[in-house]
C-alpha positions as CSV (number, residue, x, y, z in Angstrom):
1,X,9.0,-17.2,-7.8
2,X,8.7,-13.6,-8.0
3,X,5.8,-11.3,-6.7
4,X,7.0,-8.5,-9.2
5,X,3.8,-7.0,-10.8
6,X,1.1,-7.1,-7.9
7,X,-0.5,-4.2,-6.7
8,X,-1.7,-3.1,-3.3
9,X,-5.2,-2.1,-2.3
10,X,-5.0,1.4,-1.6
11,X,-6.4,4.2,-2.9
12,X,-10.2,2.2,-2.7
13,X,-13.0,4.6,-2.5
14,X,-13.5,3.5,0.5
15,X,-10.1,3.5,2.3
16,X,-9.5,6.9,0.8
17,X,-11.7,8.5,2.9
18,X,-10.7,6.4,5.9
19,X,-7.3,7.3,5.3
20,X,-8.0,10.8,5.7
21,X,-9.9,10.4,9.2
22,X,-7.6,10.9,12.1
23,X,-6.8,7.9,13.7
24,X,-4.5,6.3,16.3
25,X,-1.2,4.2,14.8
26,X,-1.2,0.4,15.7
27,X,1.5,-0.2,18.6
28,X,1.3,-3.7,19.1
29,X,4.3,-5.4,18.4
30,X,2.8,-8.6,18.6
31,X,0.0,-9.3,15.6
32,X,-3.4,-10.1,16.6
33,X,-4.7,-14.0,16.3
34,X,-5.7,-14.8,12.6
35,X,-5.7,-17.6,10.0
36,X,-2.3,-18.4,8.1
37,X,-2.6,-18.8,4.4
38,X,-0.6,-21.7,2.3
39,X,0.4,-19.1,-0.3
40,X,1.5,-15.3,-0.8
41,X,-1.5,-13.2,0.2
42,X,-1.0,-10.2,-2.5
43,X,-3.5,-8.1,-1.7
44,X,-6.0,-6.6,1.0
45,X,-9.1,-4.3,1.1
46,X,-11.0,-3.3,3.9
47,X,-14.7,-3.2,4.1
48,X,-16.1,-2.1,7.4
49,X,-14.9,-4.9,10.0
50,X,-13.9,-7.3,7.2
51,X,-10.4,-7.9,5.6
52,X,-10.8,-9.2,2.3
53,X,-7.9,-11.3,0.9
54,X,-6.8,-12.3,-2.1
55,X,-3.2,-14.0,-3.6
56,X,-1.9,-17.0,-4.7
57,X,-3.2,-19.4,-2.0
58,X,-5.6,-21.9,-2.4
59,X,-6.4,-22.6,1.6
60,X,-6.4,-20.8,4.8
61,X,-4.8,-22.8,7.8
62,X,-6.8,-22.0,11.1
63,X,-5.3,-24.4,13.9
64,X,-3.7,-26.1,11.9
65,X,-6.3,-27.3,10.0
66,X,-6.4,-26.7,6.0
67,X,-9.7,-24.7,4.3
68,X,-10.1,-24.5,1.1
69,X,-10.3,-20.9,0.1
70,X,-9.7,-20.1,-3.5
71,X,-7.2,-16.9,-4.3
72,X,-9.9,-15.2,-2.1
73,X,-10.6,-14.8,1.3
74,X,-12.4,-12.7,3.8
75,X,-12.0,-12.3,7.8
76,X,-13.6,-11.1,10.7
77,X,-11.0,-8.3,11.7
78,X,-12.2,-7.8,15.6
79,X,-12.1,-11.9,16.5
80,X,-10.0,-13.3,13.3
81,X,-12.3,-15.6,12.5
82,X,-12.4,-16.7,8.9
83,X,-15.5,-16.2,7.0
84,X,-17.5,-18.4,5.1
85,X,-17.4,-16.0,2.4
86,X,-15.5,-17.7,-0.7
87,X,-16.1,-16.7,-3.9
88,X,-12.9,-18.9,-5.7
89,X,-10.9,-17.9,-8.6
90,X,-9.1,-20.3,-10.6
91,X,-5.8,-18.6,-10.6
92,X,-3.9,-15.5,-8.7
93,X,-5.5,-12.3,-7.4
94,X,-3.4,-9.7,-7.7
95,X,-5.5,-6.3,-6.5
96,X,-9.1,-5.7,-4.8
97,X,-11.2,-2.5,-4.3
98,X,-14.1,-2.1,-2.4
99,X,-17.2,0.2,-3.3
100,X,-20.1,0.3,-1.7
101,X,-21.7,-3.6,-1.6
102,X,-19.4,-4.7,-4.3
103,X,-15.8,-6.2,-4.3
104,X,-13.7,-6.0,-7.4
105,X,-10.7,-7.8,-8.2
106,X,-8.4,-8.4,-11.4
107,X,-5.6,-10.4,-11.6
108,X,-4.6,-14.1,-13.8
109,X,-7.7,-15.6,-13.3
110,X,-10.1,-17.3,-15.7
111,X,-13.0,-18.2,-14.1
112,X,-14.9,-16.7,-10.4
113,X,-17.5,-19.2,-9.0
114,X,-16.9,-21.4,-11.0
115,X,-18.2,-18.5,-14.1
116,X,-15.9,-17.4,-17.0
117,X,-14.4,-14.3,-16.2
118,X,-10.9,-13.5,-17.8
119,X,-8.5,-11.4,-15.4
120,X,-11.5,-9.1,-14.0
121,X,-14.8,-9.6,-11.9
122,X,-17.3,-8.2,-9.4
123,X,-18.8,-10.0,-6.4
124,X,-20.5,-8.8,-4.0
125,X,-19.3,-8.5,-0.1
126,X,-21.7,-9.8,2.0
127,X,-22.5,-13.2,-0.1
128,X,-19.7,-13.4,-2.6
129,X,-22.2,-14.3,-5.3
130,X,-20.6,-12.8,-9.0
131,X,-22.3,-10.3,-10.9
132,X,-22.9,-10.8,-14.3
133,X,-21.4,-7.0,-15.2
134,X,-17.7,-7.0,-15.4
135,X,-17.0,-9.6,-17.8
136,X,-14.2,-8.5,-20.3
137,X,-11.6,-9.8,-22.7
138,X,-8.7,-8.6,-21.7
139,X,-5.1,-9.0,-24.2
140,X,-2.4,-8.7,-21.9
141,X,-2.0,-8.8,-18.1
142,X,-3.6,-6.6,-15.2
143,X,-2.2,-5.6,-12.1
144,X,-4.3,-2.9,-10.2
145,X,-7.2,-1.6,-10.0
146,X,-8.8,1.3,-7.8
147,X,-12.1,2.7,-7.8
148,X,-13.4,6.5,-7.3
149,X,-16.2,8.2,-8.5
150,X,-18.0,6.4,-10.8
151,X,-15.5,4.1,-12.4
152,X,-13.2,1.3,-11.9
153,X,-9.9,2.1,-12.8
154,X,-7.8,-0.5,-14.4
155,X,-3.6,-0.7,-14.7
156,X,-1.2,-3.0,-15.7
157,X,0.5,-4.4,-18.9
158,X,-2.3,-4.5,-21.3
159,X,-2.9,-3.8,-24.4
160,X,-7.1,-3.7,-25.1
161,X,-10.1,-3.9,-23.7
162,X,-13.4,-6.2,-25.6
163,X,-10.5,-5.6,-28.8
164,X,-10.5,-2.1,-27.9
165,X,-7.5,-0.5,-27.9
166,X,-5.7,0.8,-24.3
167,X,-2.5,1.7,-23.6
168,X,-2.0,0.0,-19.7
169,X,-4.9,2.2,-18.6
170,X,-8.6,1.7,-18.5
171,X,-11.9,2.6,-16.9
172,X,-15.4,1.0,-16.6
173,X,-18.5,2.4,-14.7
174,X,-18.9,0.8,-11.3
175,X,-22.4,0.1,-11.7
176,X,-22.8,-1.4,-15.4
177,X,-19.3,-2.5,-16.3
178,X,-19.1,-0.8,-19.2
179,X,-15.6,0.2,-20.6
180,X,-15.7,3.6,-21.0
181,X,-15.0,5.3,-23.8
182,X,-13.5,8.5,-22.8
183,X,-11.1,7.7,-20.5
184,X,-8.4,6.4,-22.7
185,X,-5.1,7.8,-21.2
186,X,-1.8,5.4,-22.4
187,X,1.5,4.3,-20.7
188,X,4.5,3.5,-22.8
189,X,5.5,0.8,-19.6
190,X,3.7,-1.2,-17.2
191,X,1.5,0.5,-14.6
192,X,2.2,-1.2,-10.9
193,X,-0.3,0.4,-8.8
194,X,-3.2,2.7,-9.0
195,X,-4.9,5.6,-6.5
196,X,-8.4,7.4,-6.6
197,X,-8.0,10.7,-4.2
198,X,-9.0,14.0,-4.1
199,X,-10.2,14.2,-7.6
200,X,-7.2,12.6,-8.8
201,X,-6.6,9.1,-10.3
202,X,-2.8,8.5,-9.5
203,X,-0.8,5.9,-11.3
204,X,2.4,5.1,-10.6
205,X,4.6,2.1,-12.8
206,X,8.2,2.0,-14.7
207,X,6.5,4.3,-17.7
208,X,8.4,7.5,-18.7
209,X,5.5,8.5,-21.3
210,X,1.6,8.9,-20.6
211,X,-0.2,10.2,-23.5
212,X,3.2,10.0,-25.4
213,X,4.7,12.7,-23.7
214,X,7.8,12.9,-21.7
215,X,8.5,13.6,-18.5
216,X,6.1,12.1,-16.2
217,X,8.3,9.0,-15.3
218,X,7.0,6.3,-12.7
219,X,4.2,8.7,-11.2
220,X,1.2,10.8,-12.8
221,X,-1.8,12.1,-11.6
222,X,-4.1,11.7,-14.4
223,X,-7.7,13.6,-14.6
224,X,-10.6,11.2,-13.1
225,X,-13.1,11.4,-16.2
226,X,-11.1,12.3,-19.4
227,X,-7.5,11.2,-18.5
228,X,-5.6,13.8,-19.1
229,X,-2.7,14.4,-17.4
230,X,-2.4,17.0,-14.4
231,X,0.6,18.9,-15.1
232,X,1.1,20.6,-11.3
233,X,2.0,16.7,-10.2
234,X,5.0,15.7,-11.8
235,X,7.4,14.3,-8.8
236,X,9.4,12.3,-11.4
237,X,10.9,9.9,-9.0
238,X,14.1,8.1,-10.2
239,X,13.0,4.4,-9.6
240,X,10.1,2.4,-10.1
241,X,7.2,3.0,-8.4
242,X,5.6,-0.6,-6.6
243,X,3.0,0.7,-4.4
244,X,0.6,4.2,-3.3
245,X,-1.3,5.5,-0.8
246,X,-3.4,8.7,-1.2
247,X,-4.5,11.2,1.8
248,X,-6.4,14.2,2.1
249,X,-2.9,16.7,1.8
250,X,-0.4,14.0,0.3
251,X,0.5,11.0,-1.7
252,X,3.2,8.4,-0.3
253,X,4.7,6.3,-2.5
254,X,7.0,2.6,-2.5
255,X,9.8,2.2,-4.2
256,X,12.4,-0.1,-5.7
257,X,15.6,0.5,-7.2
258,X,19.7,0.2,-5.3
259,X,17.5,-0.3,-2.1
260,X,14.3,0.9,-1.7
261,X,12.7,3.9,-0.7
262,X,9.1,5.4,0.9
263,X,8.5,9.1,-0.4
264,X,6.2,11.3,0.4
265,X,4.6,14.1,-1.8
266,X,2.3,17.5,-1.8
267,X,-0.5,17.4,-4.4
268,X,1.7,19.6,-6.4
269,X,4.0,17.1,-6.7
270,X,6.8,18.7,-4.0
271,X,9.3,16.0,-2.7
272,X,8.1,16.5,1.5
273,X,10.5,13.8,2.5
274,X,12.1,10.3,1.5
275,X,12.7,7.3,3.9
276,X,15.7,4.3,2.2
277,X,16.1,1.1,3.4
278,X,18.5,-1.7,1.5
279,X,16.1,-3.2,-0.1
280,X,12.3,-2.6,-2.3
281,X,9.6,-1.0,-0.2
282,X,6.9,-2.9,-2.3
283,X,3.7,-1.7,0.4
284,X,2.6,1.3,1.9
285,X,-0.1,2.4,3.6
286,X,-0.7,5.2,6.2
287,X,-3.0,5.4,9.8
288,X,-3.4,8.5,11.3
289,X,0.3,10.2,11.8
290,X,2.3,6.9,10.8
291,X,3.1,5.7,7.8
292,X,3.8,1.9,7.2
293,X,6.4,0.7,4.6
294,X,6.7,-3.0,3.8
295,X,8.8,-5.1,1.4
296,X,11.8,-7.0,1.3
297,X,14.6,-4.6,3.3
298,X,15.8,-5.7,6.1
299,X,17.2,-2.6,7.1
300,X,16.4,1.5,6.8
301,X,19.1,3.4,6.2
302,X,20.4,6.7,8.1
303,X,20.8,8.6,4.7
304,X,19.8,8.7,1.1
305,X,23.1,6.8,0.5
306,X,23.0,3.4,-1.2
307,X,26.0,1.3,-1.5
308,X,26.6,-2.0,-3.9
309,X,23.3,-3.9,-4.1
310,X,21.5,-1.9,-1.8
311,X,23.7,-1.5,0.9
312,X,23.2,1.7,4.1
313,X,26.5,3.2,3.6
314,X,26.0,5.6,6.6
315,X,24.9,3.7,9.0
316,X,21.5,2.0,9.9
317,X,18.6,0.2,12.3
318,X,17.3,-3.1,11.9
319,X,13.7,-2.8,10.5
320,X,13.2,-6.4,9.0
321,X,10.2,-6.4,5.8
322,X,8.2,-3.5,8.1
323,X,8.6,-0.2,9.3
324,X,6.8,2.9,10.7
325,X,7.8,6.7,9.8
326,X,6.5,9.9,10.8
327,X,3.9,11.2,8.1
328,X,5.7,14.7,8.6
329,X,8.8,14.3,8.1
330,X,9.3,10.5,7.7
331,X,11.4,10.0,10.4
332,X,11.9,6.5,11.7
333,X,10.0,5.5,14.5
334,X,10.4,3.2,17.4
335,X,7.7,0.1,16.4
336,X,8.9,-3.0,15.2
337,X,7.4,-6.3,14.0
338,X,10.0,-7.8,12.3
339,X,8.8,-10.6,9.6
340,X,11.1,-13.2,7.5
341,X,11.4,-14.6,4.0
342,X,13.3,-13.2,0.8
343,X,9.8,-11.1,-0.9
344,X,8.6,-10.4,2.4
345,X,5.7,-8.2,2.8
346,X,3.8,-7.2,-0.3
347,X,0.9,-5.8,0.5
348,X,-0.1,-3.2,3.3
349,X,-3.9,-1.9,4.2
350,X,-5.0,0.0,7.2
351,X,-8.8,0.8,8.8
352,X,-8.9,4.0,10.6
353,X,-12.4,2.9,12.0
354,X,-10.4,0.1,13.7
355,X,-7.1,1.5,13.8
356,X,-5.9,-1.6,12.3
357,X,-2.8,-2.5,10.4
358,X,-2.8,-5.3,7.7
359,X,0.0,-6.8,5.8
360,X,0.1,-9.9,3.9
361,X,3.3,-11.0,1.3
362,X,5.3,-14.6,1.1
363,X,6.4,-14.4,5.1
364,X,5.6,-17.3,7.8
365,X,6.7,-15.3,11.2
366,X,6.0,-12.2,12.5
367,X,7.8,-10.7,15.7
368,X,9.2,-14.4,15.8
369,X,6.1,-16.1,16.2
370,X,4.6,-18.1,13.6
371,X,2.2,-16.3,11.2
372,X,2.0,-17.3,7.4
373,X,1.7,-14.6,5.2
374,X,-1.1,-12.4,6.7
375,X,-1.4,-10.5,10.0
376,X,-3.0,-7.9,11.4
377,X,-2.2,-5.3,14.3
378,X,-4.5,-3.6,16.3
């Protein structure tokens, strides 16, 4: 099974502005104690002390012991304890965003609670209990979604809205649920991820057209209430573009490609620096001066060079599904927590407030001990 498609959770309202708070980087090389999941977890959001949780698992495993916990979770991030909070979808969450008391989440799902709600819903945080706004007929397939301002913004592989027309790109007001009717920008190719930043909603996918014009391949900063495109960010990087994270002076994105790569840009779209390993960076997320890469390499790679399939050419340092890199010039830093399996991680989130680091993906160790496929560093 592939994980090809999912989205990460940054860019939230809310983790946008933590992001931008000073903070000190996670050191620990061994992850903090927290439930195991029996599937991939895809996606994480923090709200406050709470890691929310969603994927394709259908139980958490807390000593051992099986709870049911459908595509959704939520836990305690300073004691790991899972919360009662479970709110089940029938079928794989792919992306969450928190703002304010509600939790939104999109994904291939066709009912929350137990309620009809097909690929998109809104629950609230502190009970789980589904709002009746948010409920959509969607003709295609979502993959992320981010929220800023007054809207929910909405990416992925479809096609319309309620039999509305939209090109891979949509937006609905937070409060009401509303599709809204302005912000119609279009994609010729799937959108991967999405991030809401500095007045700025930032999509990144495989497209090459947005609005049917050229030259804004894989990464666009599009305009937050009429979705036009900003012309000073146009970074055209070469490959596919899996995952985003959004600060208050840059935007750091994941990559696929012959390897992988973790690039960092200037709001005018200036190349600052680019990290390649030998194989996807699917996640990224950043905490104060470090930036976190996560996917499926198993090493990062001394230069730019790319051999057959991936391959460092000149030379490299074991950095097994995680690393860490210097936000100013992404060099490679010392911390290691090496995790296994082919996808590896998949989805990264950090709480400055904390000064936590999540990751969840399709692993079951961590640093050689066993941890299925979530963990947290603090």
């Amino acid at each position: 099974m592939t994980y090809r498609g999912k989205t990460l959770s940054i860019g939230l309202s809310a983790v946008a502005v933590a992001l931008a708070v000073a903070a000190t980087p996670a050191q620990a090389q061994s992850s903090d104690s927290m439930p195991s999941f029996n599937g991939a977890v895809l996606t994480i959001a923090y709200a406050g002390d709470v890691a929310f949780l969603g994927g394709d698992f259908t139980a958490a495993i807390v000593r051992g012991k099986q709870i049911a916990r459908g595509h959704l979770a939520a836990i305690d991030s300073r004691s790991g304890t899972l919360l009662s909070w479970s709110p089940a979808a029938d079928g794989r969450v792919k992306a969450l965003a928190v703002s304010g008391t509600s939790l939104y989440l999109t994904g291939d799902f066709g009912t929350v609670g137990g309620q009809k709600r097909d690929s998109l819903a809104r629950v609230d945080v502190a009970t789980g209990a589904l709002a009746p706004t948010f409920k959509h007929a969607i003709t295609g397939r979502p993959y992320a979604i981010t929220a800023g301002g007054t809207r929910l913004y909405l990416g992925g592989a479809f096609t319309a809205v309620d039999g509305q027309a939209r090109g891979r790109l949509a937006a609905f007001d937070l409060s009401t649920g509303a599709l809204d009717p302005r912000w119609r920008p279009t994609a010729d190719d799937q959108v991967e991820t999405l991030a809401a930043g500095g007045g700025r909603v930032y999509a990144g996918g495989k497209f090459h057209k947005i609005n049917t014009i050229p030259g804004y391949d894989r990464l666009v900063a599009l305009d937050p209430a009429g979705g036009a495109i900003i012309t000073a960010f146009r970074p055209r990087p070469p490959v596919i573009t899996y995952a985003l994270a959004v600060t208050s002076d840059g935007v750091y994105s994941a990559h696929g490609g012959q390897g992988g790569r973790v690039s960092a840009y200037t709001p005018g779209g200036t190349l600052r620096w680019s990290a390649t390993f030998d194989g996807d960076a699917q996640a990224v997320t950043v905490l104060g001066d470090v930036v976190y890469a996560g996917g499926h390499f198993d090493r990062a790679c001394s230069t730019a060079r790319t051999g057959a399939q991936g391959t460092c050419v000149d030379g490299s340092d074991n950095r097994v599904k995680l690393a860490a890199l210097a936000v100013g010039d992404g060099h490679l830093l010392d911390w290691t927590a090496d995790a296994n399996g082919v996808e590896g991680v998949l989805a990264l989130a950090s709480n400055a407030e904390l000064g936590t680091v999540a990751m969840g993906g399709a692993f079951t160790t961590v640093d050689g001990r066993t941890q299925k496929r979530f963990a947290q560093f603090s």
